[in-house]
N, C-alpha and C positions, 0 to 999 in steps of 0.2 A: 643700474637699477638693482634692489635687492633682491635678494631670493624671498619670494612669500614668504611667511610663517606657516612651519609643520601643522596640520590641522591638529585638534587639541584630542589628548588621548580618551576614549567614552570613560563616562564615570562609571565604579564597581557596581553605583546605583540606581542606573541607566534604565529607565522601565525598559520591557520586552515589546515584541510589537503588540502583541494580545493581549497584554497587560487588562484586567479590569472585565475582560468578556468573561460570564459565564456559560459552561459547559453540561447540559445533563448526560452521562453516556448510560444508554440501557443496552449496551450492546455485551455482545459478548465473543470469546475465542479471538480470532485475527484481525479483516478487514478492517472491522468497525472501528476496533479499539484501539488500531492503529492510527486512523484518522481523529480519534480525542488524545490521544497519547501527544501529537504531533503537534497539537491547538496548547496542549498542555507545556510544552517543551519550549513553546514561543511564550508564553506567560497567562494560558487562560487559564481559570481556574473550574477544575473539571471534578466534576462527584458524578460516582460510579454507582449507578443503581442496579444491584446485583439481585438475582430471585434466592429465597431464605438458603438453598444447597450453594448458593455461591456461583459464580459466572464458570461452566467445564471445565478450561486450560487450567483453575487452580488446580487439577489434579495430572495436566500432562507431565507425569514427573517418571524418572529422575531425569534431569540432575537438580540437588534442590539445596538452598542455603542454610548454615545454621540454625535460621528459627525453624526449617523444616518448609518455607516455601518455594515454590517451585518457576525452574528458572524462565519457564518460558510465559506463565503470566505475567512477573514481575517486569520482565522486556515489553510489555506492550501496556501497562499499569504503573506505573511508579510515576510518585509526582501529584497522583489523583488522589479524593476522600472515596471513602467507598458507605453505601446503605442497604439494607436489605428489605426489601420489598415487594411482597407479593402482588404484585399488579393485576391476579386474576380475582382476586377479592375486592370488592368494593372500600371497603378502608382502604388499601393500597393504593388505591389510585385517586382517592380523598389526597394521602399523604403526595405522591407526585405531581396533583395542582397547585396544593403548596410550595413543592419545588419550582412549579415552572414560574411561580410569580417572579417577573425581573431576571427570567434567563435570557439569555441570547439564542443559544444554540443547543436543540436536541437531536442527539445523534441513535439511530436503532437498528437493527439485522432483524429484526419479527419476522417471520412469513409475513407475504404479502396479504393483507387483510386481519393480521390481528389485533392490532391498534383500534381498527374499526370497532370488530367485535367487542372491545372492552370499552367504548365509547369516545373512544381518543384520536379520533380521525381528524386529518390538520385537516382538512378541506372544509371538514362539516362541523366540527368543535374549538383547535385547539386557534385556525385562524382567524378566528371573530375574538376569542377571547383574550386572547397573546397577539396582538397585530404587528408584533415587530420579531416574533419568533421565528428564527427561520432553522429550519428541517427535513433534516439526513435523512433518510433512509436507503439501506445498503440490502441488497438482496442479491440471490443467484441472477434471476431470469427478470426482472421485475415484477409488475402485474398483468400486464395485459401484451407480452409474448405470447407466440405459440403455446411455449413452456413457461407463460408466468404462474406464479405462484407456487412452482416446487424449489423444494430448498435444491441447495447448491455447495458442492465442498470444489478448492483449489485441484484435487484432485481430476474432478469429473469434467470440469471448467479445462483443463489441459486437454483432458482427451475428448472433447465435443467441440472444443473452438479448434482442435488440430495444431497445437502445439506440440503434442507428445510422436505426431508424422514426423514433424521436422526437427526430431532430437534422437541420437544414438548414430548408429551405424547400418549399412544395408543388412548385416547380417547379425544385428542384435537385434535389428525391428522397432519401431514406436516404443519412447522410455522415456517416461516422467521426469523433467525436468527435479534438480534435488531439495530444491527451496522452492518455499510456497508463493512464487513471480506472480500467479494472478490473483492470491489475497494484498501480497503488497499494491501492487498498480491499483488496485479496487479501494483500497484504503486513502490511497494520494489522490486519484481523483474526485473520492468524498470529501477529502479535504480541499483543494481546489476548488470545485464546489461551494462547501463555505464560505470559502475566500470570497469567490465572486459575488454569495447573496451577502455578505457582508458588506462588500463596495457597494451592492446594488441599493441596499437599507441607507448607508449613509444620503447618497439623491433621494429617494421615494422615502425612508422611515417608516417603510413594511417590508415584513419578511417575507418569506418564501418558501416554498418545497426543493430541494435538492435530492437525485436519486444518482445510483450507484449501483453498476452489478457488475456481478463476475462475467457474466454472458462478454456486456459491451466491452471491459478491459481483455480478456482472452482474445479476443477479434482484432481487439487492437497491438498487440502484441505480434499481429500476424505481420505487421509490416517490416520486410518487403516483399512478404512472399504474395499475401493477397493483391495487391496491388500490381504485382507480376502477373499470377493466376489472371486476372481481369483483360490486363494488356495481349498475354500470349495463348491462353486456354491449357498452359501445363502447372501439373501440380508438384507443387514441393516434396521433395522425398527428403528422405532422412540420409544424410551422406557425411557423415564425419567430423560435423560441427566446422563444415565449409558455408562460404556464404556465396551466392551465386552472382559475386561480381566480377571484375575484370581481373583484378588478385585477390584470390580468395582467401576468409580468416582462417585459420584451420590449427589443429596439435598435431605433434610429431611426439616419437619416443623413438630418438635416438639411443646409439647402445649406451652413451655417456651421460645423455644431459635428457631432461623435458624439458622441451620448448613448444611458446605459443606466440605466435606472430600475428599481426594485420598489416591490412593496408589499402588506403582508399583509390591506390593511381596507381598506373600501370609503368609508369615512368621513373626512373633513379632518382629521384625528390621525393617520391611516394613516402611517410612517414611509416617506420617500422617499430616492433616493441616486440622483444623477446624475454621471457620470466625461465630460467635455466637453472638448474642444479648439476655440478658438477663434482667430481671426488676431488678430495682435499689435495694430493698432490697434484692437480693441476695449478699451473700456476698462469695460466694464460687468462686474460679478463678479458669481459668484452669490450669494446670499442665506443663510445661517447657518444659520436654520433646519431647511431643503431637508437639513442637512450635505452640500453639494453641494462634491468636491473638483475642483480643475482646474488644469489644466497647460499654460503658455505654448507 
């Protein structure tokens, strides 16, 4: 019998999967623009409604490109149209129902409640009038926490969901993790999110509300510890970027080399990974097995 045929290679002009959605994003800085960045990168086509000074991060600089833009908007932007629009005026927000005729998907970071305030609440406005619009909103705490309705940075998000307990050393204390971990997570699952009101639209052909907060992703990041805490009644301490399994993750600083190991099993099958720098006259490599990589 033959061998099938190789399946055929995609064409260079293969739509994307989003192909054809459009995107409003009024958001600004991280989370949000992550999650339209990511809709954009699969092929939606996304315009950036920025207030007249421009969305902040244009100015998180240096380091900034030739034209003088700055590197860390253009990482979470590129790919998008951009417009300027004062939303708290009345013509502004003329011009943004003009936008929404025939969008799919609006994405936004407001405090909770100022969409309302300017007349633009999905609940009470935008879903009678857009009945297939469905809608992000990304916030710290949402609306109706405890702490809903104050804003929220990745920063404060570590140290109230108690990620910044369980990072450092006994004797460095709670330390902010280096990358902003709970505006990414909060960005992916607004987009997630979409995904899902977007599948949901294809059966019903109505949209929906999608929310997102730093609150819920920082909690959820807690795992394994909360879910330990729940089982046992002890709390996570901060111990060396150990994990509190049977063989624990952990870094070493050897006198020679740094290394960083895991591993899920406590048995000689347990999968290992070592990332090591060594001086050049060594000539010893590591071992295959290990899949140990290393860099001159």
């Amino acid at each position: 019998m033959a061998d099938p045929a190789p399946p055929a290679a995609p064409s260079a002009a293969a739509p994307r999967a989003l192909e054809g959605l459009r995107v409003l994003d009024l958001s600004r800085v991280l989370a949000s623009p992550l999650c339209a960045q990511m809709l954009a990168d699969h092929g939606a086509s996304v315009v950036k409604v920025e207030p007249p000074d421009g969305d902040e991060s244009r100015h998180f600089g240096p380091p900034l490109d030739e034209r003088g833009e700055v590197a860390y908007f253009g990482a979470l932007n590129c790919g998008k149209r951009s417009i300027a629009i004062d939303l708290s005026r009345p013509a502004g927000r003329v011009l943004l129902e003009r936008l929404l005729v025939g969008a799919d998907v609006l994405v936004e970071n407001f405090l909770p409640g100022t969409m309302e305030k300017w007349g633009l609440s999905y609940e009470s406005t935008l879903a009678a009038r857009h009945p297939r619009l469905i809608y992000c909103s990304v916030s710290g705490f949402g609306a109706d926490y405890p702490l809903g309705g104050l804003p929220d940075y990745d920063a404060v998000a570590q140290a109230i969901c108690g990620l910044m307990s369980t990072n450092g050393t006994p004797e460095s204390g709670p330390l902010r993790l280096g990358v902003p971990v709970v505006d990414h997570l909060t960005g992916h699952n607004a987009m997630v999110g979409v995904l899902l009101a977007l599948a949901a639209r294809g059966a019903t052909g109505r949209g929906q509300r999608v929310e997102a907060t730093l609150f819920d992703s920082g909690l959820a990041l807690q795992m394994p510890h909360a879910s330990n805490w729940y089982y046992s009644g002890a709390c996570r301490r901060a111990s060396a970027a150990r994990t509190p399994t049977s063989r624990p993750t952990t870094a070493t600083r050897p006198p020679t080399a740094r290394s960083s190991s895991a591993s899920s099993t406590t048995g000689s099958s347990g999968a290992s990974a070592h990332a090591w720098s060594a001086p050049r006259s060594s000539a010893r490599r590591p071992s295959s097995p290990l899949r140990r990589c290393s860099r001159r």
